[in-house]
VODRENVO-680582 format. One record per residue (C-alpha): x, y, z. Coordinates in steps of 0.02 Angstrom, whole numbers, plus 32768, in hexadecimal, padded with zeros to 4 digits. Layout:
# residues N
u | v | w
X | Y | Z
...
***
This chain:
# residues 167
u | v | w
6F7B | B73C | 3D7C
6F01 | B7CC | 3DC1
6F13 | B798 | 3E62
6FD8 | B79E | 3E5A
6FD0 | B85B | 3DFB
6F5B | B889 | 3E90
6FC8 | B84D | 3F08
7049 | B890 | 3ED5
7032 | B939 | 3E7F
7072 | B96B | 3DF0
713C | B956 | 3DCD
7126 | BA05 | 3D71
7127 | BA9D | 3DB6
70D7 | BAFA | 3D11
709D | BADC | 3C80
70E1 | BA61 | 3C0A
715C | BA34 | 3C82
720E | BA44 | 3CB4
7265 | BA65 | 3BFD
71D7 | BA5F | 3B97
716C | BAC6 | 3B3E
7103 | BA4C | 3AFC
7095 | B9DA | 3B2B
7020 | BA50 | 3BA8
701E | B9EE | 3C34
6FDE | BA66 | 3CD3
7004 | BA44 | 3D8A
6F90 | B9BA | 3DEA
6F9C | B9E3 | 3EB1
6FA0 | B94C | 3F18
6EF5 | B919 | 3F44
6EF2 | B888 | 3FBA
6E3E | B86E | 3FC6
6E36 | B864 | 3EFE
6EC7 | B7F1 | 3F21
6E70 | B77B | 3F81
6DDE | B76F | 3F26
6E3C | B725 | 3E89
6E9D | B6B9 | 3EEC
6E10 | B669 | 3F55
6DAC | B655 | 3E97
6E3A | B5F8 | 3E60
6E6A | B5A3 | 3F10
6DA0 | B568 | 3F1F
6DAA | B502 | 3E88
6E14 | B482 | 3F02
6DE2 | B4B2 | 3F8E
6D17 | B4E7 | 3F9A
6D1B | B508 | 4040
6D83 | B50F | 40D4
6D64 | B49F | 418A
6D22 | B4D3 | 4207
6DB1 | B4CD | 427A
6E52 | B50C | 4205
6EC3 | B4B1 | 428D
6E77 | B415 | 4271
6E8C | B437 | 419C
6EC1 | B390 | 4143
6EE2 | B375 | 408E
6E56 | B359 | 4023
6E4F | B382 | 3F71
6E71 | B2DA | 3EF4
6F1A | B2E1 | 3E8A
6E9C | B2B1 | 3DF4
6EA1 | B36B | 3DEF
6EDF | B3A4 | 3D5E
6FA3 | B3DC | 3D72
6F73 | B495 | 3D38
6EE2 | B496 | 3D9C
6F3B | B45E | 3E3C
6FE7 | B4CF | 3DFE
6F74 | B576 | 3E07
6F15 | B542 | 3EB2
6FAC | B520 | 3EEC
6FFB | B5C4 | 3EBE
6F45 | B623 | 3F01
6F78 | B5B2 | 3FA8
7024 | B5FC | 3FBC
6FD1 | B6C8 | 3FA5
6F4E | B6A5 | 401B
6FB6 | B653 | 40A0
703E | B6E3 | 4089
6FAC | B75C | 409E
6F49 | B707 | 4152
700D | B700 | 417E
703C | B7AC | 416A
6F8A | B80B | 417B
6F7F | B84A | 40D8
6EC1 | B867 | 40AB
6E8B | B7F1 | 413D
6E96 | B7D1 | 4204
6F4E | B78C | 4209
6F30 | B6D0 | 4231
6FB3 | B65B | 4243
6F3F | B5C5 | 423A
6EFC | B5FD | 4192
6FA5 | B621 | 4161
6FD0 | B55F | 4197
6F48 | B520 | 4141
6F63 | B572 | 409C
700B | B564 | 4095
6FF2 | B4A7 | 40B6
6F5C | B49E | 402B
6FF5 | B4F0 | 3FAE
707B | B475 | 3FFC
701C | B3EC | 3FCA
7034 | B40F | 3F19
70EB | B437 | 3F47
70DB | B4FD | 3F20
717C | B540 | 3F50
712D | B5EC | 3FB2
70C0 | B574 | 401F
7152 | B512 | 4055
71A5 | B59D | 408B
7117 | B5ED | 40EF
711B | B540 | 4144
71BA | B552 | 4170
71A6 | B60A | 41B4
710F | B5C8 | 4216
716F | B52A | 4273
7224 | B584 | 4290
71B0 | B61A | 42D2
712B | B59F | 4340
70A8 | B617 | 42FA
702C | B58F | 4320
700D | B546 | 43D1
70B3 | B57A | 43EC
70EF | B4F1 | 43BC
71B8 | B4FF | 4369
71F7 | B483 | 42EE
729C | B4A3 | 42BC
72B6 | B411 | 425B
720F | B416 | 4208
7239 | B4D6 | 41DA
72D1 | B4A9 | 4199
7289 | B422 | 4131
720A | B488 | 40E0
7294 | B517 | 40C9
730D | B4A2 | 4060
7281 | B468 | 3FF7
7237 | B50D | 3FB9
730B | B53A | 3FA9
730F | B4B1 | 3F43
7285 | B4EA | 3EC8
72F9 | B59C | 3EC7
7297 | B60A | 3F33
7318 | B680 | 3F6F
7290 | B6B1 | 4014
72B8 | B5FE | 403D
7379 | B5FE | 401A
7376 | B697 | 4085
7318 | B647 | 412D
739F | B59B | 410F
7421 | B624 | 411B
73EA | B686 | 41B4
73E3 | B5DE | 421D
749E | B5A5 | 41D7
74DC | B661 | 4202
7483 | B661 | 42B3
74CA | B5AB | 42DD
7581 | B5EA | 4298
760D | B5F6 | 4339
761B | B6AF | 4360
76C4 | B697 | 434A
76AD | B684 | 4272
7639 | B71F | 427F
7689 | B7D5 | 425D
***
């Protein structure tokens, strides 16, 4: 949970929040370095370390793990490949991103599937496009109601609509 409320700021803008008066909360500002940090702590208990060559990353921790264990790594996973993918608090690295997001994909955490899919419709590695394989990894984090995902299904439908149906 710190490493989410460091990500992403506070949702207040003052004290207490929106419409209260109450409970004191004060603003957190994003800290993506703080961010990271909790993630990785919670992320290293599956995955100690990380190999040597990230393109060459296969899956490794046991599913003896236990399902909280693995449900919070997994979570961590999805952060930390959203962050290598977008830059934020480290050099932007889409083969970090990859391998994170494929570390969180293995314990089918919805954000992870998504960057997947962002990282083969975009050939953000090797250049190497996989519509199909985006697509796949689109519908599955859509059907585990992430609306990111629901949103990237729905750019490919409108782009592949006749221009004809489009006003």
């Amino acid at each position: 949970r710190l490493g989410k409320i460091f990500y992403q700021g506070s949702v207040y803008g003052g004290v207490g929040g929106i419409a209260s008066g109450g409970d004191g909360a004060s603003p957190v500002p994003r800290d993506f370095h703080a961010a990271r940090h909790y993630f990785l702590r919670i992320a290293r208990q599956l995955w100690p370390q990380d190999p040597a060559n990230p393109k060459r990353h296969q899956p490794s921790p046991s599913k003896d793990s236990t399902q909280i264990q693995s449900g919070y790594a997994a979570l961590a996973a999805g952060y930390l490949g959203r962050m290598y993918l977008r830059g934020e608090g480290v050099r932007q690295d889409f083969v970090m991103a990859k391998m994170w997001f494929e570390r969180g994909a293995e314990f089918g955490e919805k954000e992870s599937h998504n960057g997947l899919g962002i990282v083969w419709r975009d050939g953000l590695v090797d250049g190497k496009k996989d519509l199909k394989k985006a697509l796949a990894y689109f519908g599955t984090a859509a059907n585990q109601e992430l609306a990111e995902a629901h949103v990237n299904l729905g750019k490919y439908h409108y782009c592949w609509l006749p221009r004809s149906l489009v006003k």
